[in-house]
C-alpha positions as CSV (number, residue, x, y, z in Angstrom):
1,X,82.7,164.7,92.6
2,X,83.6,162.4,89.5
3,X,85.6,165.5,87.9
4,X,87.5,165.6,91.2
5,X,88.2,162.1,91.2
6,X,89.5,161.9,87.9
7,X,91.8,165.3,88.9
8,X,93.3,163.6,91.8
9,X,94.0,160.5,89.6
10,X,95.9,162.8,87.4
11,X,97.4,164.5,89.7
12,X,98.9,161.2,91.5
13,X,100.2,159.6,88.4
14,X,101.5,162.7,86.7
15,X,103.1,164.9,89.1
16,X,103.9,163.3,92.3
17,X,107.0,161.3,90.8
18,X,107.8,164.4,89.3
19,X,107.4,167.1,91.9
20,X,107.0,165.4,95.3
21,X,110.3,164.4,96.3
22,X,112.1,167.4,94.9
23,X,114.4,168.6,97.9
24,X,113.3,166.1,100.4
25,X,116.2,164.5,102.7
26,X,115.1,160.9,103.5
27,X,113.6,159.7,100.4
28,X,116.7,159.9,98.3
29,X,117.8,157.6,95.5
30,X,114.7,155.6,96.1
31,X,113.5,152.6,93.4
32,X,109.3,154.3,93.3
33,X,108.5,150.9,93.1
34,X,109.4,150.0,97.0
35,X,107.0,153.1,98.0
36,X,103.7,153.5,98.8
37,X,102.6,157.1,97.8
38,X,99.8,158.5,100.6
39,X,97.5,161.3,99.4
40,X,94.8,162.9,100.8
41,X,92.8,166.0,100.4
42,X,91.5,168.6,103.2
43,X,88.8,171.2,102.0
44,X,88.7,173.8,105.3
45,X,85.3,175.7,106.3
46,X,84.1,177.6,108.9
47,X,80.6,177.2,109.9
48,X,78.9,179.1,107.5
49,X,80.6,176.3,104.7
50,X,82.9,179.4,103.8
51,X,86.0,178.2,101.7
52,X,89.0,179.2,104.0
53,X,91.6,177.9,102.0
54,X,90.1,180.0,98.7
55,X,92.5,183.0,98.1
56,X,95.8,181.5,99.2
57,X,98.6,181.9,97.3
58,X,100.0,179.3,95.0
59,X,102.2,178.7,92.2
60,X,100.7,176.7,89.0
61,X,101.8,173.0,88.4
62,X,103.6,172.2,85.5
63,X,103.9,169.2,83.2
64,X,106.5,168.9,80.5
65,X,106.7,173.0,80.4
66,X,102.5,173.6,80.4
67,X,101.4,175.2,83.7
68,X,97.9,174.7,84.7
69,X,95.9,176.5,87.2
70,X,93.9,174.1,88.5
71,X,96.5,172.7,90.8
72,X,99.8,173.6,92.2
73,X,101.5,174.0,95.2
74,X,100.9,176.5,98.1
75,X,103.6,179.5,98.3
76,X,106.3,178.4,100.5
77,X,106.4,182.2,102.6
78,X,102.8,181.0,103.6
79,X,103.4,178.0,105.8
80,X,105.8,175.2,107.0
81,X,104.9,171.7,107.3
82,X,106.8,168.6,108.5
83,X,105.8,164.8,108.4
84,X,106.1,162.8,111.4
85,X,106.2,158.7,111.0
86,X,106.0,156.5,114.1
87,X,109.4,155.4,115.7
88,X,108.3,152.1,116.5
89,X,109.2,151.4,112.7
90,X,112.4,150.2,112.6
91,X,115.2,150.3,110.2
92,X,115.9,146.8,109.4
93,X,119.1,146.9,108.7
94,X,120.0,148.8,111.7
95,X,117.3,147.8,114.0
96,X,118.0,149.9,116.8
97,X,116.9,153.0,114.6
98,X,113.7,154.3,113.4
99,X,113.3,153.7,109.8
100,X,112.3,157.0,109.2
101,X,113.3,160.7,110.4
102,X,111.3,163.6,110.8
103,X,110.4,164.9,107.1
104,X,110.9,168.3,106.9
105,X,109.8,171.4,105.0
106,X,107.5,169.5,102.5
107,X,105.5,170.7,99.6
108,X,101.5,171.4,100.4
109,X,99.8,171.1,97.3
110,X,96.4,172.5,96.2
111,X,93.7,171.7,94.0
112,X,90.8,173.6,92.5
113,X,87.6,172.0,92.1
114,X,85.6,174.2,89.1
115,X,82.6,171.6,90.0
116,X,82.2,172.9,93.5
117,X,84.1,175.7,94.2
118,X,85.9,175.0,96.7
119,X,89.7,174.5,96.8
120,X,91.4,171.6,98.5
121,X,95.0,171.6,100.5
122,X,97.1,168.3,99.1
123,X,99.1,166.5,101.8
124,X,101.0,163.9,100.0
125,X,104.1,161.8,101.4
126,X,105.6,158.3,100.6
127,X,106.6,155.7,102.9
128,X,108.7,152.2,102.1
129,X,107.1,149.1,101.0
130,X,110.2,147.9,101.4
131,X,114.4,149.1,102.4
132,X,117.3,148.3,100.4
133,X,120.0,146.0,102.2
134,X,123.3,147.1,100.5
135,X,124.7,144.6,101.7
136,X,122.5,141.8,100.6
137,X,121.8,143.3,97.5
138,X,117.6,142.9,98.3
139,X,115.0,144.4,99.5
140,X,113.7,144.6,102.7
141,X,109.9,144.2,103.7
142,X,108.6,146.4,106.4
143,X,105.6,147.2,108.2
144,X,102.8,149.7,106.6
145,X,102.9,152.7,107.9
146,X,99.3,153.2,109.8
147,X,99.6,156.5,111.2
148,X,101.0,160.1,110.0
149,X,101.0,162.9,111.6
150,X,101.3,166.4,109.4
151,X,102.4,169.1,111.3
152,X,101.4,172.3,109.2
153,X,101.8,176.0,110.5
154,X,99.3,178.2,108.0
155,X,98.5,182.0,109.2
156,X,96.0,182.3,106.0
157,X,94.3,178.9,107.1
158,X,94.0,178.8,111.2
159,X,94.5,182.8,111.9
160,X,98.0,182.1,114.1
161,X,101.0,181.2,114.1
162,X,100.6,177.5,115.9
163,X,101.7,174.2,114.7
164,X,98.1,172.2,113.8
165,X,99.2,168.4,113.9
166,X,96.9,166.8,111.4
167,X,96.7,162.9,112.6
168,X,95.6,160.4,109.7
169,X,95.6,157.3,109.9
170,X,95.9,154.5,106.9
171,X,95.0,151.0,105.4
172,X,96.3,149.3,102.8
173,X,93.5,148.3,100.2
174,X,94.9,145.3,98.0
175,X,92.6,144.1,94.7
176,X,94.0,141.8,92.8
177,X,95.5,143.3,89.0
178,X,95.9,146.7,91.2
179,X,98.6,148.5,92.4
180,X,98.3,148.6,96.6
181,X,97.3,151.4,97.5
182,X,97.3,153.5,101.3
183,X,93.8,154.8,102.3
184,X,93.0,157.3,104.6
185,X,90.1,156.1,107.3
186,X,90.3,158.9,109.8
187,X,91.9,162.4,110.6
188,X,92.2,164.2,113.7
189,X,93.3,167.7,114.2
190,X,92.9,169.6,117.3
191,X,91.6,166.8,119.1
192,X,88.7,166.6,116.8
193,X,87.9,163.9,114.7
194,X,86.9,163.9,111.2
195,X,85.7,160.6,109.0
196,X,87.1,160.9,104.7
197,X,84.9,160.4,102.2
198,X,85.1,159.5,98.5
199,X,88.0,159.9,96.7
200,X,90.6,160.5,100.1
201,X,88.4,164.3,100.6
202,X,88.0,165.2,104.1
203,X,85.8,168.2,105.4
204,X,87.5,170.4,108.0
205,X,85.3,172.9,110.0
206,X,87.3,175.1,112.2
């Protein structure tokens, strides 16, 4: 577990600035600083604690031109997944729209634990701290996102062809000299409930 941890650390820091907003529509031109960056991962079994993600097909991540197999991200024929936010969030600088859109076609990463064996799928997507007010030349505060829903269609993982909406929802833990930082308390998926665990890891029996 501490060799995950210290993967998932790595992984936040090194690669998500770099890789998780590559293509994306709503986060554009964005100062990182006004984000909060919500990660979790989802380890999938059947009954019989067999690894169902184990055996999908992924491309390596890379850092500065050196791939590494440990993590990546999930081949993009193999699913589609989307990132819904609440509406009640408003935009506010035009308050009578949401402040977010649906997100589509995201990247679902994966992560190889040599400790355990098992694999983990990554879902990772920002939301605002605070919104830039052109007009006023500031920022913004607005409300903490506390629920997510990722909306993931996986054939390999569920055995059809059916949109799974994953439901998380989040707090914000604050310690002073740390950056804030979203935590995931509970997942539901299927209308089944699952509690996360050390280092945002959550067991999924299906």
């Amino acid at each position: 577990m501490r060799t995950l941890k210290l993967i998932v650390l790595l992984t936040v820091v090194a690669v998500t600035l770099c890789n998780c907003f590559k293509n994306d529509n709503i986060f554009n031109d964005v100062d990182f600083d006004q984000m909060y960056q919500h990660d979790l991962l989802l380890s999938f079994q059947d009954v019989w604690d067999y690894d169902l993600v184990k055996g999908i097909e992924y491309d390596y991540g890379e850092i500065d031109g050196v791939q590494y197999e440990w993590w990546g991200w999930v081949k993009r024929d193999l699913y589609t997944l989307e990132v819904l936010y609440p509406d009640e969030i408003k935009n506010p600088v035009k308050p009578d729209s949401p402040l977010y859109t649906k997100y589509e076609n995201r990247y679902l990463g994966l992560i190889k634990d040599w400790a355990t064996g098992y694999d983990y799928l990554r879902l990772t997507t920002p939301s605002y701290r605070a919104y830039y007010d052109s007009h006023s030349n500031r920022y913004i505060a607005v409300p903490f996102v506390e629920k997510i829903t990722f909306r993931l269609t996986c054939h390999y993982l569920f055995g059809d062809d059916v949109a799974h909406d994953i439901v998380t929802w989040w707090e914000l833990y604050e310690e002073e000299g740390f950056i804030p930082t979203p935590i995931c308390y509970r997942i539901e998926i299927d209308g089944k409930e699952y509690s996360v665990g050390e280092s945002q890891i959550a067991t999924i029996v299906l």
